[in-house]
N, C-alpha and C positions, 0 to 999 in steps of 0.2 A: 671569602667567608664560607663556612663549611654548612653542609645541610643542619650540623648538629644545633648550630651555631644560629642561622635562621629562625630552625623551629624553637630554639630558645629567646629569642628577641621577641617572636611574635609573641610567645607565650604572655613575656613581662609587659608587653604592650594591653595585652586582654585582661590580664591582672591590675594591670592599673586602672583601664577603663571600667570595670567593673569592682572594686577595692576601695582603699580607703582614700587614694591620690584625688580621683575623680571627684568622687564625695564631698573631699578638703573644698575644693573647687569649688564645686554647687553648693555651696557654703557661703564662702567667701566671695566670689565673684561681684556678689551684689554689694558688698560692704565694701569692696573694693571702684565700686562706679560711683554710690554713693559720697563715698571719701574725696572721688576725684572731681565732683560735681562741686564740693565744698572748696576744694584749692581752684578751680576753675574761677567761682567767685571771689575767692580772697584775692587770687591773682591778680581780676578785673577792679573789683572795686576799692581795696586798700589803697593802692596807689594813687587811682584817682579821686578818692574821698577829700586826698592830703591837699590834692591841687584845687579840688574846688573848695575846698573851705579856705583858703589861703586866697582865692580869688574872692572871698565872701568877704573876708576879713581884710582884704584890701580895697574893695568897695569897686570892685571889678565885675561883678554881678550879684541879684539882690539875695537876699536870706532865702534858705529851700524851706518852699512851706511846710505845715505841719504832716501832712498826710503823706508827705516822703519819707521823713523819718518812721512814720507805724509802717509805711510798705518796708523800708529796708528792714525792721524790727523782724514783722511778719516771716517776710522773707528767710532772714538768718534762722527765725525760729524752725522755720519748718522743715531746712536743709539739716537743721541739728537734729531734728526731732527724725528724718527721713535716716539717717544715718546712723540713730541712734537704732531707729527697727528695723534696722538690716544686723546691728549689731545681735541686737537682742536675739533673734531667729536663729544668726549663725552659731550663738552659744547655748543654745537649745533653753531659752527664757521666754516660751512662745506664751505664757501666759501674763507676760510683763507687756507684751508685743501687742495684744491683743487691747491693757487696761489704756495702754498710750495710744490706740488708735481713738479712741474719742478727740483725745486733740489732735489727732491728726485732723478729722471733720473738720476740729470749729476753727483751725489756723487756715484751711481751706477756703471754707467760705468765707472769712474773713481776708484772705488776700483778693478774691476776686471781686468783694464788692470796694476794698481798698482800689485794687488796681485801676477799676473800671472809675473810681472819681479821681486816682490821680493824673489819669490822660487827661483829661482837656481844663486841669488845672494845669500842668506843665504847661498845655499848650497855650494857652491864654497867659500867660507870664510873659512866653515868646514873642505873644500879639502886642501886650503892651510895651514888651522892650522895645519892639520894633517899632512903634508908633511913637515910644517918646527920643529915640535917638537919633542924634543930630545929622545935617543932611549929609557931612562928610562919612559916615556908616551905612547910610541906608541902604545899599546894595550892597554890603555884607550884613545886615540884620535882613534884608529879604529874602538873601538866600540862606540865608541860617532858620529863617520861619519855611521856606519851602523845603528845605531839608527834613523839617518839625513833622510837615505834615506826609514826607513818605514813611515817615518813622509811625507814626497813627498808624501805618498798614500794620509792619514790625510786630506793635505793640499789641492792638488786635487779635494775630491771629498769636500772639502767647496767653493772652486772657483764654481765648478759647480751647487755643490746646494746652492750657492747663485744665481749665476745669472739665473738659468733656471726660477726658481719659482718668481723670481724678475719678469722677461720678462713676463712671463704667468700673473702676479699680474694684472701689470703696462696695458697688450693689455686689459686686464678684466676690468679696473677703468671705465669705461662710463656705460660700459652694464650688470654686475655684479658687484656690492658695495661688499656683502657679501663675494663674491672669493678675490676678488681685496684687503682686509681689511686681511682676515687672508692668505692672499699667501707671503705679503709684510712681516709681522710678521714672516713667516715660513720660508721667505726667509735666516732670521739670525739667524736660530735655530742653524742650524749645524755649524759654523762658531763659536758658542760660545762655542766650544770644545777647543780651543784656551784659554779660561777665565777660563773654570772647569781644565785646566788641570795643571795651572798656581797656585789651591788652593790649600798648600800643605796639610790640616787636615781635606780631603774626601777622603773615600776611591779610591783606584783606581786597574787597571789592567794593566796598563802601568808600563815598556814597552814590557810586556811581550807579550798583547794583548791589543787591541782598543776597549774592550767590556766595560768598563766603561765610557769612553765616548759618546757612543749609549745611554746609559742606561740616563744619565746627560739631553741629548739634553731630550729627551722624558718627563723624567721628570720636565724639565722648561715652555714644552706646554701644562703639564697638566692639570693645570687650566683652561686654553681656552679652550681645547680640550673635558676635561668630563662637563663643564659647557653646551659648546655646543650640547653635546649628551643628557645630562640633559634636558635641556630645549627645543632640537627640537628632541628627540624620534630618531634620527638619526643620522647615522657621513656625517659631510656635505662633498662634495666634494672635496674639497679645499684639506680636509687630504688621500683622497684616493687619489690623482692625486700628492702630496707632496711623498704618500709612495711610487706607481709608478716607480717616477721618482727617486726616493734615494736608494732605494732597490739594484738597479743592481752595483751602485756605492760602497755598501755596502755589497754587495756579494765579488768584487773585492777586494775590501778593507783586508778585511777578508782573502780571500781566499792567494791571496798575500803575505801579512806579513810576514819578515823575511825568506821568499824563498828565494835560492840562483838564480831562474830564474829572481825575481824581482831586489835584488841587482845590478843582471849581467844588466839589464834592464833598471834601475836607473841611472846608470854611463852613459851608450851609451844616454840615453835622455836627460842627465844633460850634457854629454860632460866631464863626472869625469873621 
């Protein structure tokens, strides 16, 4: 390659980075994770919807109660509505973006106070299958309820790192765009550990351990996340104060697991 030849590569390299390529990018990237956050769930749960309601309908396990149906609702709404203002933004509709952030709020606080009554209603469904099924199951419904209660950790720390990084988002949106844009995004990182863990042909660690599911979330931000480093020489904020704040939930998590202090812990929290 000739000198000429060099400083003409490098040229088109600085022109991109700084042009309209780059741009296209910081555009689209987000609409792009967004998107993938939505097929991560269809992935996860279409398939297994078919199976559990086919186990309903064949009297294989009892009706899901009502409050699952408004989470899954919830849920869809807010991946569409999440997706839809990444849309908006990237086609420069920022005042559309803006009117639909109010439901962004009220789908918010409604999933978490959803969330938080559909734990230990699931879990108590567990309690009583376990309780009424006959003696040749019951040490596969015991470990199918101690399995229940490492999933309470699971569950837990996506209630929280939704809402924390929601709220932190949401006070951001006036005086910081750029926290405010990937906090809301980060907000449903962890929460789609629910959808990877739903795919049965990925590998996994469960339920021996929760390290594949860590592994999953990180891997769905990755695009946002080395794009960003890519192109601003830095890791913006947003993902230090997301690790921060998930970290110590994730120590727990961990450390927890299939302890008999947590079991014994579980019960007394859940009222098992």
């Amino acid at each position: 390659m000739t000198a000429a030849q060099t400083v003409a590569g490098s040229n088109r390299r600085r022109a991109f980075w700084s042009g309209k390529g780059a741009g296209l990018i910081d555009r689209w990237i987000y609409v792009f994770t967004a998107a993938s956050f939505v097929a991560i769930v269809l992935a996860g749960f279409v398939p297994d919807s078919f199976t559990e309601v086919a186990a309903v309908q064949s009297g294989e396990r009892p009706p899901f109660p009502l409050v699952l149906h408004i989470h899954a609702l919830l849920m869809g709404s807010y991946l569409l509505l999440l997706l839809s203002q990444t849309l908006l933004v990237a086609t420069g509709r920022v005042h559309l973006h803006r009117r639909l952030g109010i439901a962004g709020m009220v789908l918010g606080v409604a999933l978490v106070v959803v969330g938080f009554i559909l734990v230990p209603t699931t879990y108590h469904l567990m309690v009583a299958a376990a309780a009424a099924a006959p003696a040749a199951l019951k040490g596969e419904m015991d470990a199918g309820l101690a399995y229940a209660e490492n999933i309470l950790l699971v569950q837990t720390r996506m209630g929280l790192m939704f809402a924390i990084p929601l709220i932190l988002g949401l006070r951001a949106r006036a005086a910081d765009p750029g926290f405010h844009k990937r906090m809301m995004i980060l907000s449903i990182a962890v929460p789609l550990q629910a959808g990877f863990g739903r795919i049965p042909w990925i590998p996994t660690t469960m339920p021996d351990r929760p390290i594949s599911p860590d592994l999953y979330v990180l891997m769905a931000i990755a695009p946002m996340f080395l794009w960003d480093l890519v192109r601003n020489r830095t890791i913006h904020r947003a993902y230090w104060v997301w690790l921060a704040v998930g970290l110590p939930f994730t120590v727990a998590v961990h450390g927890l697991w299939d302890t008999s202090f947590w079991h014994a812990m579980a019960k007394i929290v859940m009222g098992g």
